[in-house]
C-alpha positions in Angstrom: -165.4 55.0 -89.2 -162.0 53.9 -89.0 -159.9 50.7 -87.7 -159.3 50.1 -84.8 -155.8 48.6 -83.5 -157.4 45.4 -82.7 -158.5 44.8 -85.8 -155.3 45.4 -87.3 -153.5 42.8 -84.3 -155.9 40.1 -85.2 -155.0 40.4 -88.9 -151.3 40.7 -88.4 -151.3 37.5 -85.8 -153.7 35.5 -88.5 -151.1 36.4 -91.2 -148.3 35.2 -89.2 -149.4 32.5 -86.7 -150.2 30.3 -89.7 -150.4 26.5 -87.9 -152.6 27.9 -85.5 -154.8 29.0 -88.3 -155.0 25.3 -89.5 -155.8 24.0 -85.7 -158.6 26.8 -85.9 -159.8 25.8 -89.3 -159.8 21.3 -88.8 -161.1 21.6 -85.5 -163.5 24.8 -85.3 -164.9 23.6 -88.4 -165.6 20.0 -86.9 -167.2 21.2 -83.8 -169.5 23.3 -85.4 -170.3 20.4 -87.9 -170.7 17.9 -85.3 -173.2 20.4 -83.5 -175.4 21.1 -86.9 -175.5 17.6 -87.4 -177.3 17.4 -83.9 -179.4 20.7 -84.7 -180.4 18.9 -87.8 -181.9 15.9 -86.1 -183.4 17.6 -83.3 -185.3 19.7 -86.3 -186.0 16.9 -87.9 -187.7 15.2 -84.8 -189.5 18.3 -83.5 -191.1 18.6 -87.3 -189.5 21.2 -89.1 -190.1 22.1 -92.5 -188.2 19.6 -94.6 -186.9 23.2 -96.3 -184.6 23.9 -93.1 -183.8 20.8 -92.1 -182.4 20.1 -95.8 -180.4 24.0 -95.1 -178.8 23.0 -92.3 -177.7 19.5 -93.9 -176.1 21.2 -96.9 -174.1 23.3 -94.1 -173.0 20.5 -92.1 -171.5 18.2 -95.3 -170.0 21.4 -96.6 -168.3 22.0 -93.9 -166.8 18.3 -93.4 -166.6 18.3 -96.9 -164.4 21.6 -96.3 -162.7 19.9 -93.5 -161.2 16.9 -95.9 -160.1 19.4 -98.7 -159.5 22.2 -96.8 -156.8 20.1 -94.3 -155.1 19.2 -97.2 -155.2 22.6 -99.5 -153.9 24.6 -95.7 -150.8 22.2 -95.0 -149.4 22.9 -98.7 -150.0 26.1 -98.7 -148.7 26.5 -95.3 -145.5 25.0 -96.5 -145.1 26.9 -99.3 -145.2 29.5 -97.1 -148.8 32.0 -98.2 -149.4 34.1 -95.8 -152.1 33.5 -93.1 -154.9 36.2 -94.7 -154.4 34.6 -97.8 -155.3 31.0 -96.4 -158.5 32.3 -94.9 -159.3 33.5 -98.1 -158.6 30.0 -100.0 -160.5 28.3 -97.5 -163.2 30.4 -97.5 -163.9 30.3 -101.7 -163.5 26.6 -101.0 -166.2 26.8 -98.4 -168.5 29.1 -100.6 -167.9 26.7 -103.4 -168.9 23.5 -102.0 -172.0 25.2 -101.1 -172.8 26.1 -104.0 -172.0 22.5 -105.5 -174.2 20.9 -102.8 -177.0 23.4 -103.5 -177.2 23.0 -107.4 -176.8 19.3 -107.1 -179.1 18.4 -104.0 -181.8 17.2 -105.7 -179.8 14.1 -107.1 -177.1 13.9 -104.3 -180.4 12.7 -101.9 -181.6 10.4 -104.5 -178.6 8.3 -104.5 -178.1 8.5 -100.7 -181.7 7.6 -100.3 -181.2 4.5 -103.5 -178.0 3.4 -100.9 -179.5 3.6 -97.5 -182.5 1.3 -98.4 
């Protein structure tokens, strides 16, 4: 199996087209957590396992979680001028790493929103 020319394209225009990257990333990122948000309370009304409703909440904040740092982290970068492959990667560690945060730390990140909501 080799790669194909489109593969190569879609890398070279990512590494170069790098503002476009940042629309792709603040905007892509926001629709899809806008629409897990919705997911999450249709789950949570048609009675779904507290298990995946809780999944698809840890998504949703990391990824406007991701938004907030990530928007930030992309315009320096982009400035100092990484390339575009490199920013995907940076944003995607980010992504992986806040998910990770908001996994170990769940349990007491729910306590306190639960303590503030009542």
């Amino acid at each position: 199996m080799e790669f194909s020319s489109s593969y190569i394209s879609v890398l070279e225009r990512l590494a170069s087209d790098r503002e476009q990257l940042i629309l792709i990333f603040t905007f892509g990122a926001m629709g899809v957590a806008f629409v897990m948000f919705i997911l999450m309370a249709l789950l949570k009304r048609m009675g779904f396992h507290q298990f995946i409703v809780n999944a698809v909440l840890i998504l949703s904040i990391a990824l406007l979680i991701s938004i907030l740092v990530g928007l930030v982290s992309q315009l320096l970068l982009m400035m100092s001028g990484v390339s575009g492959i490199k920013m995907i990667l940076i944003w995607v560690i980010m992504f992986i790493v806040i998910i990770l945060y908001l996994t170990y730390n769940f349990s007491g990140i729910n306590k306190k929103i639960n303590k503030n909501m009542k």
